[in-house]
TIDRENSE-169910 format. One record per residue (C-alpha): residue number from 1; x, z, y. Coordinates in steps of 0.25 Angstrom, whole numbers, m for minus. Layout:
REM TIDRENSE-169910
+-----+-------+-------+-------+
: pos :     x :     z :     y :
+-----+-------+-------+-------+
: NUM :     X :     Z :     Y :
...
+-----+-------+-------+-------+
END
This chain:
REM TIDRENSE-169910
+-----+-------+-------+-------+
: pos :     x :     z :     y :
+-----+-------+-------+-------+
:   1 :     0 :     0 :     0 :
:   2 :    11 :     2 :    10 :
:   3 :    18 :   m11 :     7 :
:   4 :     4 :   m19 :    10 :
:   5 :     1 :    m9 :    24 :
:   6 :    17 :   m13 :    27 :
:   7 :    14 :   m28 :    26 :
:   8 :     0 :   m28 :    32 :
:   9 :     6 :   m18 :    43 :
:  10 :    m4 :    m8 :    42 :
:  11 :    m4 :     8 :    35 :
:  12 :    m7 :    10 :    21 :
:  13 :   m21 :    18 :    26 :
:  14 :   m25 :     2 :    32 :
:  15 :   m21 :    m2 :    17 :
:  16 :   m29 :    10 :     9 :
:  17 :   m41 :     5 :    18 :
:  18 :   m40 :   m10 :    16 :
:  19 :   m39 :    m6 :     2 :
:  20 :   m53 :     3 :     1 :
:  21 :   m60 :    m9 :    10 :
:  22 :   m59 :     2 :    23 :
:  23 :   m59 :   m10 :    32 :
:  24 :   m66 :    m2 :    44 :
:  25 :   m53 :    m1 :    54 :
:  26 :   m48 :   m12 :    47 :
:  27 :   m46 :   m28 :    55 :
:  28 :   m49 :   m40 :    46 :
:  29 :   m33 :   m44 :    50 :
:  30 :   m29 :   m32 :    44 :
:  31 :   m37 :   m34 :    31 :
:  32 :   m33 :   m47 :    30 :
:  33 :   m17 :   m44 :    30 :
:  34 :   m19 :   m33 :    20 :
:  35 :   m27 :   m42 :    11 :
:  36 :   m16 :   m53 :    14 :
:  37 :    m3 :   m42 :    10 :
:  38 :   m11 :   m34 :    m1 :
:  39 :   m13 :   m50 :    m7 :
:  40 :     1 :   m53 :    m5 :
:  41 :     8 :   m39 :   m11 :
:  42 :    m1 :   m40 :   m22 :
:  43 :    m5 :   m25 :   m17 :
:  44 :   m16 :   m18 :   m28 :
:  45 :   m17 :    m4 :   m24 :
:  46 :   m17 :     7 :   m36 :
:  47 :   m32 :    13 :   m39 :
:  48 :   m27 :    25 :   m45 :
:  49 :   m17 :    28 :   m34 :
:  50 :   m29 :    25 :   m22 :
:  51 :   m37 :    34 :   m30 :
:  52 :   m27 :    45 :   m31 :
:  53 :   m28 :    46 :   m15 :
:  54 :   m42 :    41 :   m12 :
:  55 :   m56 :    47 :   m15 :
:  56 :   m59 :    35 :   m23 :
:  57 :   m52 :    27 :   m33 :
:  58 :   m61 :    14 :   m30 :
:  59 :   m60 :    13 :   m44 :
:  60 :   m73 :    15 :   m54 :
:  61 :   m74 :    16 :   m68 :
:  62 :   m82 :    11 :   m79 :
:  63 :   m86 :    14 :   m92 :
:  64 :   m91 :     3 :  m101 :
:  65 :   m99 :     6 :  m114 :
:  66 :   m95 :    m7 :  m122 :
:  67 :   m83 :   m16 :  m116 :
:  68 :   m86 :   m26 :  m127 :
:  69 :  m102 :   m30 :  m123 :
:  70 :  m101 :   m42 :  m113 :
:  71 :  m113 :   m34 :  m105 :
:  72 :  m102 :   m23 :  m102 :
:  73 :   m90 :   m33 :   m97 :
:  74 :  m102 :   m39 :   m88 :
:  75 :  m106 :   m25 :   m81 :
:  76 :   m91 :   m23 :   m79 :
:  77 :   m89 :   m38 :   m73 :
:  78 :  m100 :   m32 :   m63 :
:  79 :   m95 :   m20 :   m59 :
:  80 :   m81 :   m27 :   m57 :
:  81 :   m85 :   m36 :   m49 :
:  82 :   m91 :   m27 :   m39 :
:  83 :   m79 :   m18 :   m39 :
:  84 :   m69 :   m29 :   m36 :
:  85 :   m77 :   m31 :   m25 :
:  86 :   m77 :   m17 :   m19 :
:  87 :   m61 :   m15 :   m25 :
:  88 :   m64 :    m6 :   m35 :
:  89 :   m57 :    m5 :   m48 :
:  90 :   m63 :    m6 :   m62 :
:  91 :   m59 :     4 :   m73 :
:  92 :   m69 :     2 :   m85 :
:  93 :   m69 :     7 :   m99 :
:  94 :   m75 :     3 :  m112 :
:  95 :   m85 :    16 :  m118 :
:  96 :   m85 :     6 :  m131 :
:  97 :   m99 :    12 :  m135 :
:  98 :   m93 :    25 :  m136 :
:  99 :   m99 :    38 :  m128 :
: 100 :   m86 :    45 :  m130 :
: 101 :   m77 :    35 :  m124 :
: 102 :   m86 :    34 :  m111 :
: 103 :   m84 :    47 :  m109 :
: 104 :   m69 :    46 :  m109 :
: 105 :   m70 :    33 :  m101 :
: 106 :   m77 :    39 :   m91 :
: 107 :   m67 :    51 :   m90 :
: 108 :   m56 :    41 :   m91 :
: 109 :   m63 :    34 :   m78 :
: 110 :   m65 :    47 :   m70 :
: 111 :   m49 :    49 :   m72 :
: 112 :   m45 :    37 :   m67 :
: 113 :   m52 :    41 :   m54 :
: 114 :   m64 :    30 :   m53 :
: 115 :   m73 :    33 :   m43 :
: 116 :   m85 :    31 :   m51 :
: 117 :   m90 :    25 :   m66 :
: 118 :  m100 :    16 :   m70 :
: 119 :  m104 :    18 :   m84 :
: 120 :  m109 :     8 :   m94 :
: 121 :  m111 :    20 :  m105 :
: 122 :  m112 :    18 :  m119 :
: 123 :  m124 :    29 :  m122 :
: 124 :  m126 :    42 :  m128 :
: 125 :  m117 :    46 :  m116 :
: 126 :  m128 :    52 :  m106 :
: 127 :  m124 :    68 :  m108 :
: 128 :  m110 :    65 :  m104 :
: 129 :  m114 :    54 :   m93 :
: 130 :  m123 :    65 :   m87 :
: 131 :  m114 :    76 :   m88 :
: 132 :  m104 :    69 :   m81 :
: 133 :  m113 :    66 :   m70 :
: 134 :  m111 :    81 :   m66 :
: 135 :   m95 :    82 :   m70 :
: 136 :   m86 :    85 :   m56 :
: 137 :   m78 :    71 :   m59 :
: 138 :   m89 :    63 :   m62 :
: 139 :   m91 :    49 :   m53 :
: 140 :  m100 :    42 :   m47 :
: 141 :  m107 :    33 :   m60 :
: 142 :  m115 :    24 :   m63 :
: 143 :  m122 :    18 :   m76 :
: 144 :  m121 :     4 :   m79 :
: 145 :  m131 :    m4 :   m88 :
: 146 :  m135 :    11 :   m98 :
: 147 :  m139 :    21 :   m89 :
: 148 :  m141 :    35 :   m92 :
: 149 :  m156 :    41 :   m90 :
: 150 :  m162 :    48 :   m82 :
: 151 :  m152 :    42 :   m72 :
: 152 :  m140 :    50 :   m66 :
: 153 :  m131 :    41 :   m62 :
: 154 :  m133 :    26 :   m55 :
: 155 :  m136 :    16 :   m65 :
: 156 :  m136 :     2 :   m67 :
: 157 :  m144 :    m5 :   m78 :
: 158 :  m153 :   m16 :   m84 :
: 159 :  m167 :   m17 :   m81 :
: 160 :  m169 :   m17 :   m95 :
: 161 :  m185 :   m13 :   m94 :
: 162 :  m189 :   m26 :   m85 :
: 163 :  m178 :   m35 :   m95 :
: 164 :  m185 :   m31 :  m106 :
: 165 :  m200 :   m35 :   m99 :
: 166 :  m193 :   m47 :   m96 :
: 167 :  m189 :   m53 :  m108 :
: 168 :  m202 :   m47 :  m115 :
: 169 :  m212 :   m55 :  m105 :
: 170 :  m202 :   m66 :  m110 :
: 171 :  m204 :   m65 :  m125 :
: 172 :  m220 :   m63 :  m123 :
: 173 :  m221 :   m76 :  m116 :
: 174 :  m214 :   m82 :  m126 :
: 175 :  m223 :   m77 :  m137 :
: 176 :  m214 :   m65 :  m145 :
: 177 :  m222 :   m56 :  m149 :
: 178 :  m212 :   m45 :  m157 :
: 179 :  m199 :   m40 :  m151 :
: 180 :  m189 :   m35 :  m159 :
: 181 :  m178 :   m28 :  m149 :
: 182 :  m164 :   m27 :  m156 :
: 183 :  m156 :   m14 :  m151 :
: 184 :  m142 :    m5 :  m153 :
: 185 :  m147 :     9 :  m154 :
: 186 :  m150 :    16 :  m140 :
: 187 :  m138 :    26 :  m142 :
: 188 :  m141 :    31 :  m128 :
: 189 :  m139 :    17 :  m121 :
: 190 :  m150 :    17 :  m111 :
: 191 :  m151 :     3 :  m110 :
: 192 :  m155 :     1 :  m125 :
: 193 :  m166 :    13 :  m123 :
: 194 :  m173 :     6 :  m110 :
: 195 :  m173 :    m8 :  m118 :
: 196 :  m180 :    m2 :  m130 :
: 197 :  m189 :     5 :  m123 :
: 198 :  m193 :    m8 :  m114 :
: 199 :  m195 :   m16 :  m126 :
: 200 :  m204 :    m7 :  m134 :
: 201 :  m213 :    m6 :  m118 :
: 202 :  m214 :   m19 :  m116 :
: 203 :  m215 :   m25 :  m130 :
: 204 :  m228 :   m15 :  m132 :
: 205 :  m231 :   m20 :  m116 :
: 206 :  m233 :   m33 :  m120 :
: 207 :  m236 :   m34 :  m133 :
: 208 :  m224 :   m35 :  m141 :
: 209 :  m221 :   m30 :  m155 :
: 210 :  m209 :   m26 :  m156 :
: 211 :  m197 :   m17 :  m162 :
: 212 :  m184 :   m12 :  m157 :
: 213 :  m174 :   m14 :  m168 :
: 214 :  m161 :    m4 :  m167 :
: 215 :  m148 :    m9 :  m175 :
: 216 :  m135 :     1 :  m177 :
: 217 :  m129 :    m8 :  m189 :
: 218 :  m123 :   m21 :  m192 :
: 219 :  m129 :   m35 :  m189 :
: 220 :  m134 :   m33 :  m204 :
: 221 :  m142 :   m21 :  m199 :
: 222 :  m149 :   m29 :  m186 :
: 223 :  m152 :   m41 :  m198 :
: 224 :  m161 :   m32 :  m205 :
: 225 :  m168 :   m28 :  m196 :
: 226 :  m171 :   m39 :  m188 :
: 227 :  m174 :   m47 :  m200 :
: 228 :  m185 :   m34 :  m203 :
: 229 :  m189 :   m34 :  m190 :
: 230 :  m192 :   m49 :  m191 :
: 231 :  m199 :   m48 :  m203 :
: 232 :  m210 :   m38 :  m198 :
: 233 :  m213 :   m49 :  m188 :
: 234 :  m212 :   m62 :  m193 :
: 235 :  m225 :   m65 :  m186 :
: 236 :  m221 :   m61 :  m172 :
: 237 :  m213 :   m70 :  m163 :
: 238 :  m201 :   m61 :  m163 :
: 239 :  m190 :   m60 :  m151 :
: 240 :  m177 :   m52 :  m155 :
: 241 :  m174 :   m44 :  m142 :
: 242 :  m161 :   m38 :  m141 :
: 243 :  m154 :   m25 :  m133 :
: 244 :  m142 :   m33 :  m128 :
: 245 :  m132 :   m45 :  m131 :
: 246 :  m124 :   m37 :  m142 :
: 247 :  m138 :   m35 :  m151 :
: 248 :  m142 :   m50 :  m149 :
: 249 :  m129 :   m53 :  m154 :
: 250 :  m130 :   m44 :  m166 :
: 251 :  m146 :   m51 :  m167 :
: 252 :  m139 :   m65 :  m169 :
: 253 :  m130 :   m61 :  m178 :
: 254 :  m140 :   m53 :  m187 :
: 255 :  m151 :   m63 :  m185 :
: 256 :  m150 :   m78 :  m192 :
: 257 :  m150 :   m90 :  m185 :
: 258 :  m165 :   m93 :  m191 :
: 259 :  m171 :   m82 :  m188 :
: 260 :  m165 :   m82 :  m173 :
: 261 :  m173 :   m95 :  m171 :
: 262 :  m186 :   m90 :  m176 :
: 263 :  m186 :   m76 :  m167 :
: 264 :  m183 :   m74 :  m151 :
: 265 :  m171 :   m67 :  m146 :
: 266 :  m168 :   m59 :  m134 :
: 267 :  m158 :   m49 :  m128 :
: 268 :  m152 :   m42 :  m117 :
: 269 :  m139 :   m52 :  m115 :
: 270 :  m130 :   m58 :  m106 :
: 271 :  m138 :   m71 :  m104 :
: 272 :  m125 :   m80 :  m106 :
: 273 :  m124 :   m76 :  m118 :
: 274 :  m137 :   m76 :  m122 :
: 275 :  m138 :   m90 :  m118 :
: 276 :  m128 :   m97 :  m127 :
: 277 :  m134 :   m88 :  m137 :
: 278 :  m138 :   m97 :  m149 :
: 279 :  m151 :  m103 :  m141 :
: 280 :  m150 :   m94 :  m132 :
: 281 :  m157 :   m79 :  m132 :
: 282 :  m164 :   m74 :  m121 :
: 283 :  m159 :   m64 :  m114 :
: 284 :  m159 :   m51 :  m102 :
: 285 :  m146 :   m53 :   m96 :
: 286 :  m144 :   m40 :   m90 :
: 287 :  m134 :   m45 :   m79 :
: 288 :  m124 :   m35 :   m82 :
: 289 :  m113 :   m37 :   m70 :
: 290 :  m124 :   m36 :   m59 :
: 291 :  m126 :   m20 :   m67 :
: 292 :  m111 :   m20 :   m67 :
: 293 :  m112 :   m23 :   m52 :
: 294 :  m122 :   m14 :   m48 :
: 295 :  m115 :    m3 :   m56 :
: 296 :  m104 :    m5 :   m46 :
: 297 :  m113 :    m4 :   m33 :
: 298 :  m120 :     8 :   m38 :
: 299 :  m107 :    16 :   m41 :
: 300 :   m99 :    10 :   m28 :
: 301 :  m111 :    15 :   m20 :
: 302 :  m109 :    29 :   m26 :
: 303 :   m92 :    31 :   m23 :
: 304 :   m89 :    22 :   m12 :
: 305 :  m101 :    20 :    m4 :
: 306 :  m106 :    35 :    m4 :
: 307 :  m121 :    31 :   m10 :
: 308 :  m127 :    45 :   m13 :
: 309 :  m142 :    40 :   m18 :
: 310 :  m149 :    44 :   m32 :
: 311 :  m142 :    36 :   m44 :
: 312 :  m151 :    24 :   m45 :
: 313 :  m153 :    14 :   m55 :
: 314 :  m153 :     0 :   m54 :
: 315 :  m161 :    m9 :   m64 :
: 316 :  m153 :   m23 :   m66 :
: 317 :  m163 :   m35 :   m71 :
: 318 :  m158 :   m43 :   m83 :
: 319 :  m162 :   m57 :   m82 :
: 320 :  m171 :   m63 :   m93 :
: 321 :  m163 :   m77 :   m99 :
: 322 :  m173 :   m84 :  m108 :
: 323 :  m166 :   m91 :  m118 :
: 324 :  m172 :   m99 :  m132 :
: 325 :  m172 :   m89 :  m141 :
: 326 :  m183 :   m84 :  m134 :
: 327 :  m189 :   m97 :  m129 :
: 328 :  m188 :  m105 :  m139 :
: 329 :  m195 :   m96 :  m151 :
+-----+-------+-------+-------+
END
């Protein structure tokens, strides 16, 4: 920093503030020509040395139930790109499905100074997520796509109850009259438990039969039960509805191509891969990096622009794609 305020010609306090985007007292001349040097040195400051002598780190941390799901590397791409932005820096970790792990990456993240976490948690986590709400060191947090219930912290997630009317209205109108929605077990996920109960409303709302089929097993596990569940309605016009992308893909591999053509398929899914998806399945794409954004805002609101409001909830619509395994049954 003193090398950079030596060639600009300024005191390092002009650099620190250039460097928090304190421009108040600042010319656009004198911007320019530390933007010019800083390029030219090839100047990056050191986070964990600001942090060490600032009030804030400008560094955030988040905690990511499943690195391997393309939904979670899509929330992440959102909240990166509203922290590049504002020049904050991203440290995330991976839970991998483990409540455990979260815990220790949440304290690994509280060490390393952030000055507040997003948390996309793997479930069966709530005690520990609300005792740490009171904990001395806890941050500012906010919940990204599973939220915790009732709500304690500011959360970001799915509007998964209108989604689910959505495609429902769609299946009516093209004459299904049995749904069969295909799920992983709640395991405290709140996402899972809002869908389920969104089906069976609005599946007895508009006349529906329907059954919520949950698989722990193997892909021979889902096989026998979908070929079961298809069995008991071989007269219905039958749509396979699944939770997310990672069960639909388990339905393509349990189900045979035959059987596919001759029963409609649905999911929660990104909608570029639910397009070049054998025919095509019809799909609620969630619009995973506008959470992610939004994750961001909520929390920068909290510890950078002194926001003091209730935690608040914000309901992101997933857009209906129609694709021909449900049009073309």
């Amino acid at each position: 920093m003193g090398d950079v305020a030596k060639a600009v010609g300024v005191s390092k306090t002009t650099i620190s503030r250039y460097l928090h985007g304190e421009f108040g007292y600042m010319s656009d001349e004198t911007k320019q020509r530390i933007e010019r040097v800083i390029r030219e040195l090839d100047y990056r400051p050191n986070k964990m040395a600001q942090s060490l002598k600032a009030t804030v780190s400008h560094m955030i941390g988040v905690s990511i139930a499943d690195m391997g799901n393309p939904f979670s590397s899509l929330l992440i791409k959102g909240i990166q790109e509203e922290c590049r932005g504002r020049g904050v820096q991203l440290l995330v970790c991976d839970s991998n499905n483990q409540p455990l792990l979260e815990r220790a990456n949440i304290e690994s993240l509280l060490d390393a100074q952030v000055d507040g976490l997003i948390v996309n948690t793997v479930g069966n986590n709530d005690d520990w997520l609300i005792d740490f709400y009171d904990r001395k060191n806890s941050k500012p947090v906010v919940m990204l796509d599973r939220i915790l219930c009732p709500l304690l912290y500011d959360s970001v997630t799915n509007d998964n109850d209108g989604a689910i009317r959505n495609m429902l209205i769609h299946l009516k109108d093209k004459g299904f009259s049995h749904v069969i929605f295909v799920t992983r077990p709640n395991d405290g996920i709140s996402t899972r438990t809002f869908r389920r109960r969104a089906i069976e409303k609005y599946c007895d709302d508009f006349g529906f039969g329907k059954e919520v089929l949950v698989y722990d097993g193997g892909i021979d596990e889902l096989s026998s039960k979908i070929d079961d569940a298809l069995k008991m309605n071989e007269c219905e016009k039958v749509c396979l509805f699944s939770n997310n992308d990672e069960s639909m893909r388990d339905i393509l591999e349990a189900v045979p191509p035959e059987i596919r053509k001759q029963v409609g398929m649905c999911s929660f899914a990104d909608a570029h891969w639910a397009k070049y998806s054998g025919d095509g399945i019809t799909c609620l794409d969630q619009n995973p990096k506008l959470m992610g954004r939004e994750a961001a805002l909520k929390l920068f609101s909290r510890i950078y622009d002194g926001a003091e409001q209730k935690c608040s909830l914000e309901e992101i619509p997933a857009d209906l794609h129609i694709f021909a395994s449900t049009e073309n049954r």
